[in-house]
N, C-alpha and C positions, 0 to 999 in steps of 0.2 A: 337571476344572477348567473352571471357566466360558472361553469363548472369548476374552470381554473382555478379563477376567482374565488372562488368559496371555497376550494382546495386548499388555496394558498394563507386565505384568514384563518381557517381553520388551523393549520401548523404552527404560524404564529399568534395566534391569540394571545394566549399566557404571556408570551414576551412582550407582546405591546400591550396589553392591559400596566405590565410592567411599569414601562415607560414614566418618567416623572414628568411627563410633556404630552402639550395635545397631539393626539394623532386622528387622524381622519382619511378615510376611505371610500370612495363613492365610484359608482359601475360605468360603463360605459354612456349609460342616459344621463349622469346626473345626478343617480340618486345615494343618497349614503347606504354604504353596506355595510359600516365599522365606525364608531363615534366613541371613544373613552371617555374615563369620566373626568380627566383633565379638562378636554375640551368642553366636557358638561357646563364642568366648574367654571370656568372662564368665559364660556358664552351664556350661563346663567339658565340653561335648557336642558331639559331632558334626555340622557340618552336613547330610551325608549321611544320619546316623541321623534328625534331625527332619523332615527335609520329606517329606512323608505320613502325616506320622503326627499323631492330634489333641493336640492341647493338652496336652490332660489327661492323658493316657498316659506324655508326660514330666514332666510337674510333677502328681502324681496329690497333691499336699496341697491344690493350688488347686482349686475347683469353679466350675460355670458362672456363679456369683454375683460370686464373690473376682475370675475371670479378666478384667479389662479388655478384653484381647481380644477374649474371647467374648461378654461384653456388647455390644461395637461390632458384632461379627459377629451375631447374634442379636436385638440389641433395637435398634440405631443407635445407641448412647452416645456422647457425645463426649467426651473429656479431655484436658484441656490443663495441662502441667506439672503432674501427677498424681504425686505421692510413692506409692512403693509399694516394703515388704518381702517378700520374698519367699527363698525356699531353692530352689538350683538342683539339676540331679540329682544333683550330689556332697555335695549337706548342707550346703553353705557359702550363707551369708548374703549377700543381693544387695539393696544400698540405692539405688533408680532413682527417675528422675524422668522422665515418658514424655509423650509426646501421643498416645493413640490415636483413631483414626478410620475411619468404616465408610467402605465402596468401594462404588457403585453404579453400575451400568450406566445405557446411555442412555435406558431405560426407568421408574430411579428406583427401581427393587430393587438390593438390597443384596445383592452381589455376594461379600463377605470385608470385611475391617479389616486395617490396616497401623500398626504400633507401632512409632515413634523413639524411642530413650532416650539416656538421659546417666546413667552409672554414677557415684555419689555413694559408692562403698564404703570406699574410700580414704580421702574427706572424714571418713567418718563413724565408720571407724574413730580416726583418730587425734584428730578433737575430742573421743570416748570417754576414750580414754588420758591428754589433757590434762585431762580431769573428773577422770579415778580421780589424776592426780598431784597434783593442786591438792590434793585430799580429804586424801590421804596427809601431804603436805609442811605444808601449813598450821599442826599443832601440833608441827613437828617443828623451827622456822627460830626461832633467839632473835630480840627486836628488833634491828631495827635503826636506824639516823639516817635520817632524813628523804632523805637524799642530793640534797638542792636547795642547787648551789652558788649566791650571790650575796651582794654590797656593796651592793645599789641599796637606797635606804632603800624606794621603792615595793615594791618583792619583798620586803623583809623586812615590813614591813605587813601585807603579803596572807599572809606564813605566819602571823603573828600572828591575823588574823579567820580561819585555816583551824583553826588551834588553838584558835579558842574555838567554833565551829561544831561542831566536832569532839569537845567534853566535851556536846553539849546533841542528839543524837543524830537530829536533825530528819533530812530528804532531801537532798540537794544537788545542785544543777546546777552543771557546770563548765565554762565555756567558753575555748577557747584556739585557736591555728592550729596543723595540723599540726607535733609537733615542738616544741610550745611547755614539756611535762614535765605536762599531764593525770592521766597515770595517779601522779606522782611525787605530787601533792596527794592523789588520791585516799589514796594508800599513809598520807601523814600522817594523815587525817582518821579513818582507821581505826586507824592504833597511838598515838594520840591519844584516844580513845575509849576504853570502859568493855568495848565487843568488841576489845579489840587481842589477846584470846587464844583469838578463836572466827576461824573461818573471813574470810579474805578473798579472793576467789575473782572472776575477770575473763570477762566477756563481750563480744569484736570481733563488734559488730553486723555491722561491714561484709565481717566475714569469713565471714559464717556463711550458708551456702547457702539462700534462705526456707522449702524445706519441709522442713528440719531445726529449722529455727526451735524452735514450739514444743515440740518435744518435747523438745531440748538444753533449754529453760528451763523447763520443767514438768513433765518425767519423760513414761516412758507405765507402763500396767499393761501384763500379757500379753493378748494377743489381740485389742489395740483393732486395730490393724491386721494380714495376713499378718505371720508374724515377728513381730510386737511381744514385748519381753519386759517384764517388774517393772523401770524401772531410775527412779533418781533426777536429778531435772532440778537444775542451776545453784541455783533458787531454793529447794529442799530441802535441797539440798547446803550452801547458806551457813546455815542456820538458827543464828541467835543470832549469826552475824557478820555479814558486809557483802559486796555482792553492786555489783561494778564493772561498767557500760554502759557500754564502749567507743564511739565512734561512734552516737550513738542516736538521729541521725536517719535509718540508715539500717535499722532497726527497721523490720517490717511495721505496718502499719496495723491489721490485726487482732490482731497478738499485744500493740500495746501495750493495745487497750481490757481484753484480758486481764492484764496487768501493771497497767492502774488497776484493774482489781479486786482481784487479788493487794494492793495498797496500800491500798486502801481498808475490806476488809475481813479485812485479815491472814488469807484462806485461799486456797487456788487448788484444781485439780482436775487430778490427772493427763490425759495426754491420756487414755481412751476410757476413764474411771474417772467413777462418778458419785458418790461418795466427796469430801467435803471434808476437805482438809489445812491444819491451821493450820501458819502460819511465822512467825518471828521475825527480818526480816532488814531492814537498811538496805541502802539502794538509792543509789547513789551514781552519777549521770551525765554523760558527758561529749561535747561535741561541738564540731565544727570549724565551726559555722555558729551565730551568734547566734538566739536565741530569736523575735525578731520576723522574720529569715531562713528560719526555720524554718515558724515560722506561715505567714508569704507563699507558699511554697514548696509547702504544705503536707505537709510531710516528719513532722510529730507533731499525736499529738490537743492542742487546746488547754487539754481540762481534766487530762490528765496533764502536759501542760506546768505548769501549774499545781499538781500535787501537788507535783511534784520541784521547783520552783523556790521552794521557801522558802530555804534554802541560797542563794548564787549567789558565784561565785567567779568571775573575768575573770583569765587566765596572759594576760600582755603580749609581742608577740612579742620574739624576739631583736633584733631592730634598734631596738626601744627601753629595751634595755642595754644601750648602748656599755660601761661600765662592768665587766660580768660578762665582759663576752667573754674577755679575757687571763686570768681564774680558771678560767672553764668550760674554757678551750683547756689549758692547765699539767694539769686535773684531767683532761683526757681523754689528756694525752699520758702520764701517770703511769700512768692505769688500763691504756693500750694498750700499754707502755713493752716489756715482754716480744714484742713484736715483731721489736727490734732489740737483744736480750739488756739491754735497759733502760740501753743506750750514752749514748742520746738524754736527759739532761738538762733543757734546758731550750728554750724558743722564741724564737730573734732578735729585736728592735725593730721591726727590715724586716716582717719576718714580722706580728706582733702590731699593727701599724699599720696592717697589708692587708687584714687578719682585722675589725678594728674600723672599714674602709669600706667592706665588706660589708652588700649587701642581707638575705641570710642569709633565703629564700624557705621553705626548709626548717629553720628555725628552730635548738633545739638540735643536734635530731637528724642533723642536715647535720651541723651544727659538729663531733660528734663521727667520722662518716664522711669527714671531709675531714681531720683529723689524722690518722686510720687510714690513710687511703691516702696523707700525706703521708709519715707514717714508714715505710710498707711501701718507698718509695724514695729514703730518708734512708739512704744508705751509709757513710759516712764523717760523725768527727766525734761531740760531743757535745750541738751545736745543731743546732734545727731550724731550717735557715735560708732551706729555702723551702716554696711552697703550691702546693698541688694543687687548682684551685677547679676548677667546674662548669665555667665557660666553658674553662677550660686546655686540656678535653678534647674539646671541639668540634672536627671538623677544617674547618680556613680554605678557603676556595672559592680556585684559585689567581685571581692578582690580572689583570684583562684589561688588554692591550696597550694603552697611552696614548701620546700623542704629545707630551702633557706632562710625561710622567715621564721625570727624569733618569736617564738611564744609571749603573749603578754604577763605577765605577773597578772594571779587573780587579784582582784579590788578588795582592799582592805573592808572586812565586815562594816554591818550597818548596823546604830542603834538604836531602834525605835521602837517607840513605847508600844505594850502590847495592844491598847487600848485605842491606838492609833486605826482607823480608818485603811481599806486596802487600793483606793487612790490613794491617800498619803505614803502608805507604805510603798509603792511606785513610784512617789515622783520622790521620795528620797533617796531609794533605790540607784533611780536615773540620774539624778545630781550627781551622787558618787560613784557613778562608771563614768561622766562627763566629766568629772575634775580629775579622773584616775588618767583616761585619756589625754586630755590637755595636757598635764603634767607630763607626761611621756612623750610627745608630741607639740612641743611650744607653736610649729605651723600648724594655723589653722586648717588650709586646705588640705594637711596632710590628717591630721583629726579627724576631719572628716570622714575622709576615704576611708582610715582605718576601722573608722564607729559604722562606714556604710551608710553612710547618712550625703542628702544635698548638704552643701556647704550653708544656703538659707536656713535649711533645717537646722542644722547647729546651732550657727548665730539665734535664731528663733527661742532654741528651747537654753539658750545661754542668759538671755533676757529673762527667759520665765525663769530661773532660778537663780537670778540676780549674782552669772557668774563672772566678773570683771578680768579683762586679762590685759597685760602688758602691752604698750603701743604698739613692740611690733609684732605680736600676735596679731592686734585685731585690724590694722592694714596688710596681713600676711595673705 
C-alpha cells in the first residue's frame, strides 16, 4: 500500500470507523485497504475477508466499467450522490446512493478512491410494496363519499367546481396548507370522473428520495442500471385512471421536464428503455405553496406549471372555518371513539368554544391529532370535557424570583388519617395545593405557570382527582 495512503487511514480511522455509513477504501490496484463494518453489515461479508482483496473478486458481476470505485481509482471519476444497484455477495439486492472520490498524493497521482454511501434499500423496498398494493387494491375498494365534512357555504362551493372539473377530465392544480384535506379533493375529482373505476394511485414527492425518483414514476427496463429489473413506474401503473402529486414542488427539476413530456405527448420512456410507451392518465397536483411561490422560488418549471394549471382549486385553511370545527371535531371523535370503548359521546361547550379559538397551524389534520390524544386521556365519563392542544404540552421555564410577586398564602392543613398510606398521604397532599391554586388563579394557563406544571399536566392530574371547574376555567 502506498505510504500516503496508510498514513492518511491511519489518522482517520477512529473517525470513519465512526461513521453510521459504509465507507470503503481501496489502493491504486483495486484492492481494498479500509472496509467498515457498515459496509460489512450491508454487503453481508466480512470485513476481515475484503481488505486485500480486489474489488472485483468479491462483487465478480461488477467490472472495471460498472465499478464506481475502480473508475475513481483508475481513471479519477468523481460522483456525487451517485444512485447505484448493485447485488452483494449473498445475492441480495443493495439500493445506494454514494459519493465517490479518487485519493492523491502530494505529487497529484492518484493514490486509491474512498466511497461513502447511504443505504436506500429499505426505502426502496417498501415504496415497491406500496406500488404493488396500490395496483392490487385499486379495483378491489367499492366507492366511496367524498368524506369532506363541512356547513361553510364557501366549501360547499369549492366541492361543487371540484365536481364539475372532475366530469371534464382536464389536469388540475390544487393548492392548500398543510392539513387543509388536498388529497380528500383529489380523491373526489377522481370518483367523480369517467376513471373512478381505473386506478387512483398517490405520489409524496416530498417523500420520495431524488435518485429513486425517476424510476418510481417511470419504471426501468432490465439492465439500464447494475441490478435494474422490468418493473413498472406510478405513471404506467395508473394508465387510464389518475395519477396523485403529493407535494409537487418538491419534485426534481429534471424529472418534472420529463413529466411535461409524458403530458404533452402522452408517452414516456422507461428509464434505460429507448422504447416509447404510450399512457392514459390524469395528472392531478397538489402543493403547500401557491403557484407564483413557487415560480419565485423556483421550485417548478413554468411551462409545466402551466400544463397542470388548467384545473385550479384553493382548500381554505381551517381557521377560516369557524363553522366546521365543531362537525370536523364530533366526526373525528366518532371515527377515534374505540379508543375509549366508544364511552366518549360527545364534546363539551368548554371544549368546542376552545377548539373554535384556535389558530389551528396544522389545519385539519392537527384537529384530528388533538382529539386523538384528547380522548387517549379522557377517563371517565361520556364528555369530552377537555383539550389537549400543542402549547398544553410545552414544558413552562420555572417562573424567576421577583420582588414584586406576591407571596402565596400557605395551603390550608391537611387531614389525614394516620393510618393512611404515604401515596395516599401525597395524593391528598396534591389535591389540596391544586384547589389552593385554582382558587387563587380562576385561568387555567395561569395555574399552571404558577404550580410549574405543563398546562396537560394540570388538566391530567385535575382528572385524577376528580377536580371540576367552571366553564370558563376549563376553555381558559
Amino acid at each position: 500500500m502506498d505510504s500516503q495512503l496508510a498514513s492518511a487511514i491511519s489518522i482517520f480511522m477512529e473517525f470513519l470507523d465512526a461513521l453510521p455509513q459504509p465507507v470503503a477504501i481501496v489502493d491504486a490496484a483495486g484492492n481494498y485497504v479500509y472496509y467498515n463494518e457498515e459496509s460489512a453489515h450491508i454487503d453481508d461479508y466480512q470485513a476481515a475477508h475484503a481488505l486485500g482483496h480486489p474489488v472485483l473478486q468479491i462483487y465478480p458481476q461488477l467490472n472495471q466499467h460498472s465499478s464506481t470505485l475502480l473508475q475513481a481509482a483508475f481513471k479519477g471519476k468523481r460522483y456525487h450522490n451517485q444512485y447505484q444497484l448493485y447485488y452483494n455477495p449473498g445475492g441480495n439486492p443493495v439500493h445506494q446512493v454514494h459519493t465517490t472520490l479518487p485519493l492523491q498524493n502530494n505529487d497529484g497521482d492518484i493514490i486509491g478512491a474512498i466511497e461513502i454511501s447511504r443505504d436506500l434499500s429499505v426505502i426502496n423496498h417498501l415504496h415497491e410494496q406500496f406500488i404493488d398494493l396500490q395496483q392490487k387494491l385499486h379495483g378491489q375498494q367499492p366507492p366511496a363519499d367524498d368524506g369532506i365534512v363541512t356547513c361553510e357555504p364557501d366549501m360547499q362551493k369549492l366541492i361543487h367546481q371540484a365536481q364539475r372539473l372532475a366530469k371534464t377530465d382536464v389536469q388540475v392544480l390544487i393548492y392548500g396548507e398543510t392539513g387543509t384535506g388536498k388529497e380528500l379533493f383529489a380523491r373526489l375529482l377522481h370518483t367523480h370522473s369517467e376513471r373512478a373505476r381505473q386506478p387512483f394511485l398517490v405520489l409524496n414527492c416530498a417523500a420520495m428520495p431524488e435518485p429513486l425518483f425517476e424510476s418510481a414514476l417511470f419504471g426501468t427496463v432490465k439492465g439500464a442500471f447494475t441490478g435494474a429489473e422490468d418493473r413498472k413506474g406510478l405513471l404506467e401503473s395508473a394508465h387510464g385512471g389518475t395519477l396523485f402529486l403529493d407535494e409537487l414542488n418538491s419534485m426534481p427539476m429534471a424529472v418534472q421536464g420529463k413529466l411535461l413530456r409524458a403530458l404533452q405527448e402522452q408517452t414516456f420512456r422507461r428509464v434505460g428503455s429507448s422504447q416509447e410507451c404510450q399512457v392514459d392518465v390524469r395528472i392531478i397536483a397538489a402543493t403547500n405553496e401557491s403557484p407564483q411561490t413557487m415560480l419565485d422560488k423556483q421550485r417548478i418549471r413554468p411551462d409545466l406549471l402551466y400544463r397542470l394549471n388548467v384545473g385550479y382549486l384553493t382548500i381554505p385553511p381551517l381557521r377560516e372555518r369557524k363553522r366546521d370545527i365543531p362537525l370536523l371535531a364530533q366526526a373525528f371523535l366518532e371515527k377515534n371513539g374505540k379508543i375509549t370503548g366508544n364511552r366518549v359521546k360527545r364534546i363539551s361547550p368548554a371544549v368546542l368554544e376552545r377548539l373554535q379559538r384556535h389558530r389551528w397551524p396544522g389545519n385539519v389534520r392537527m384537529l384530528e391529532n388533538i382529539i386523538l390524544r384528547s380522548l387517549i386521556f379522557c377517563e371517565n365519563g361520556d364528555e369530552l370535557d377537555f383539550i389537549l392542544l400543542e402549547e398544553d404540552e410545552q414544558q413552562l421555564e420555572p417562573l424567576a424570583p421577583s420582588s414584586t410577586t406576591t407571596a402565596l398564602p400557605a395551603p390550608p392543613a391537611v387531614d389525614i388519617e394516620a393510618s393512611a398510606s404515604l401515596e395516599a398521604q401525597v395524593a391528598a397532599y396534591e389535591r389540596t395545593l391544586l384547589l389552593h391554586y385554582l382558587k387563587r388563579y380562576p385561568n387555567l394557563s395561569e395555574a399552571a405557570r404558577q404550580c410549574g406544571l405543563p398546562r396537560a399536566t394540570l388538566q391530567y392530574k385535575m382528572k385524577k382527582y376528580g377536580i371540576r371547574l367552571a366553564q370558563q376555567v376549563i376553555g381558559g
